[in-house]
Each structure stands twice: as structure tokens, then as C-alpha cells.
C-alpha positions in Angstrom: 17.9 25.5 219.1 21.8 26.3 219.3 23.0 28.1 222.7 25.1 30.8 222.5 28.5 29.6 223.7 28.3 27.3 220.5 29.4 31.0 219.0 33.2 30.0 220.7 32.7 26.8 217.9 31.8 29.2 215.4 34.9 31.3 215.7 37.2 27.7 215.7 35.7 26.8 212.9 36.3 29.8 211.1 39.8 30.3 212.0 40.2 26.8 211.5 38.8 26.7 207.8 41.3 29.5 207.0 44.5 28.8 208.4 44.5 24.9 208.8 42.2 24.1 205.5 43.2 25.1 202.1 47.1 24.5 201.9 46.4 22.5 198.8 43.9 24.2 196.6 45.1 27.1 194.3 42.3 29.5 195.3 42.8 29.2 199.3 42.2 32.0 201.7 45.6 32.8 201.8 46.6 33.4 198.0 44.4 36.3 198.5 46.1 37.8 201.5 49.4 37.5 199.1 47.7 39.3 196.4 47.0 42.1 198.7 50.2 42.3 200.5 52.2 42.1 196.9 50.1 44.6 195.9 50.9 47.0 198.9 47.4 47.2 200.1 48.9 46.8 203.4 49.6 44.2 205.9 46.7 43.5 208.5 42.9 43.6 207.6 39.7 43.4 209.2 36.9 42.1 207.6 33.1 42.5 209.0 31.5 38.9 208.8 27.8 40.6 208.6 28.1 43.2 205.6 31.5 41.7 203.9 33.4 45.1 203.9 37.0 44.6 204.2 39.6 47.2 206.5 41.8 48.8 204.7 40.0 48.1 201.0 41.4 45.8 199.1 39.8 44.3 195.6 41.9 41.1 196.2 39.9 40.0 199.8 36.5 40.6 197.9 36.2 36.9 197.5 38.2 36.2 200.3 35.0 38.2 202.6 32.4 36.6 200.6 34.0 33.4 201.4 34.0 34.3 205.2 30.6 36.0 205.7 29.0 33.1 204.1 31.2 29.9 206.2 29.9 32.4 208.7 26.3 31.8 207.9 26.9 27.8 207.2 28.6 27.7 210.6 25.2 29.3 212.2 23.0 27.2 210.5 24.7 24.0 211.1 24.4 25.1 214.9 20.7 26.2 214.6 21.8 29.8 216.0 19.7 32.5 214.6 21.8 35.7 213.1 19.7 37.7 215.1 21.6 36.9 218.4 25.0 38.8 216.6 25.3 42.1 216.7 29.1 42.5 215.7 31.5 39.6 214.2 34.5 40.1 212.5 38.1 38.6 211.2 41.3 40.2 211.7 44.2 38.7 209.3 47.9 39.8 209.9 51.1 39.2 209.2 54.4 39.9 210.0 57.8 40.3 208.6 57.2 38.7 204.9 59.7 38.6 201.8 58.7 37.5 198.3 59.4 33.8 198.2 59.4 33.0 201.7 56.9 31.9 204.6 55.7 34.7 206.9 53.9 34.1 210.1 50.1 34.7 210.1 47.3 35.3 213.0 43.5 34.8 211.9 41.1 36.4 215.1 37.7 36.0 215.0 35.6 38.1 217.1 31.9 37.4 217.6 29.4 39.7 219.8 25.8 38.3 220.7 23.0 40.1 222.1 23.7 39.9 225.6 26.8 41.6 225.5 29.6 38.7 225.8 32.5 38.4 223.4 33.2 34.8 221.9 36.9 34.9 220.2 38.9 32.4 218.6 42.9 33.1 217.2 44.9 30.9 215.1 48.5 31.1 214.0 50.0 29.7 210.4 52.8 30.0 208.2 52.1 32.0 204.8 53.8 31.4 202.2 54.3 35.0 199.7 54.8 33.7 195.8 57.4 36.1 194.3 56.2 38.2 191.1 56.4 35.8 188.0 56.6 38.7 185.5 59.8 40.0 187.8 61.4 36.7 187.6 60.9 36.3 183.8 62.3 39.8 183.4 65.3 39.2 185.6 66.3 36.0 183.6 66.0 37.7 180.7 68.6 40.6 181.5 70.7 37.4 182.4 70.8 36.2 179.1 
């Protein structure tokens, strides 16, 4: 049976998963985050680790939330901590000052509540980098020509 300040772990592992795993893989964590900022859906979110919902809406974190409620659920069950002893979790994304083709500084929060009240928190900072628009590009070197 896991302990309940194993849920500081959980958190690390979380963070960790998103902002030092992933750099190399094309559908990492944070191509999602660039879909939703290039798409204007804003620039910090919130997503509940129990139901998935994601603060503001955005269709581009869908997968990103499934992705996080379930490493959620693997984290538990790796520690032997039943979800019963959460009643709130959740992950807070932002980032700052960010330009189409450039790195923009990023802060991943985790916040997990258990039953007795205490707060178990874990934040991570990484560099993010925003792809410009392809079709823009392809348009501009057209008019070039």
C-alpha cells in the first residue's frame, strides 16, 4: 500500500514526463500546446487530471488530457495509491512571450489534493519551441517568386 506523500512523486513524474520527456517524438505534449497557442485558443490552460476537461477548451489538448489523466492513473498504480485518496488534481501549462519560429519559456504545475486536506505540488520549467505556419511560409515564397 502506497503512502500519501508518494503523491509529491506523482506530480514529478508528471511534470517530468511533459517537459523533460518527449523532445524527440513528433506527437509530444508540447506540439499540442503549439497547436493551441497558433490557433489563438489562448496561452495558459488548466486541465483536471480526474475528468480530462481542459481550461479554456481547446480541441488540440483533447489528446494532450487523455494523455495526462491516464500517466496519472499509471503513476497511482505503479505506487499502489488508490484514486480514492484524491479529491482534486490538476495541470496548469503556460507560457510566456512566444513568436512563430522561436523557443518560448514554459511552466508545467501539477497540483494534487488527497483526502486529508494537504496539497502535494510539483512545477517544472522548459523551453517550447512554436513551429511557424507551413501554409504561411509556402504562400510567402510564392509572392517572392
Amino acid at each position: 500500500m502506497g503512502r500519501r506523500r508518494e503523491l509529491d512523486d506523482v506530480g514529478d513524474g508528471i511534470t517530468g514526463h511533459f517537459i523533460l520527456d518527449g523532445g524527440w517524438n513528433p506527437a509530444w505534449q508540447f506540439a499540442h500546446v503549439a497547436r493551441a497557442l497558433r490557433a489563438g485558443d489562448g496561452s495558459s490552460f488548466t486541465v483536471n487530471l480526474l475528468d480530462g476537461a481542459v481550461t479554456p477548451a481547446s480541441v488540440h489538448l483533447a489528446p494532450l488530457a487523455a494523455e495526462l489523466k491516464s500517466d496519472l492513473r499509471r503513476h497511482l498504480a505503479a505506487r499502489s495509491i488508490p484514486i480514492g485518496w484524491i479529491t482534486e488534481a490538476s495541470f496548469e501549462v503556460s507560457v510566456g512571450e512566444w513568436t512563430p519560429g522561436r523557443d518560448a519559456l514554459v511552466r508545467a504545475k501539477v497540483a494534487i489534493c488527497d483526502d486529508l486536506g494537504r496539497e502535494h505540488t510539483s512545477t517544472r520549467r522548459g523551453g517550447l519551441y512554436v513551429p511557424r505556419d507551413r501554409m504561411i511560409d509556402r504562400i510567402r515564397r510564392w509572392f517572392r517568386r
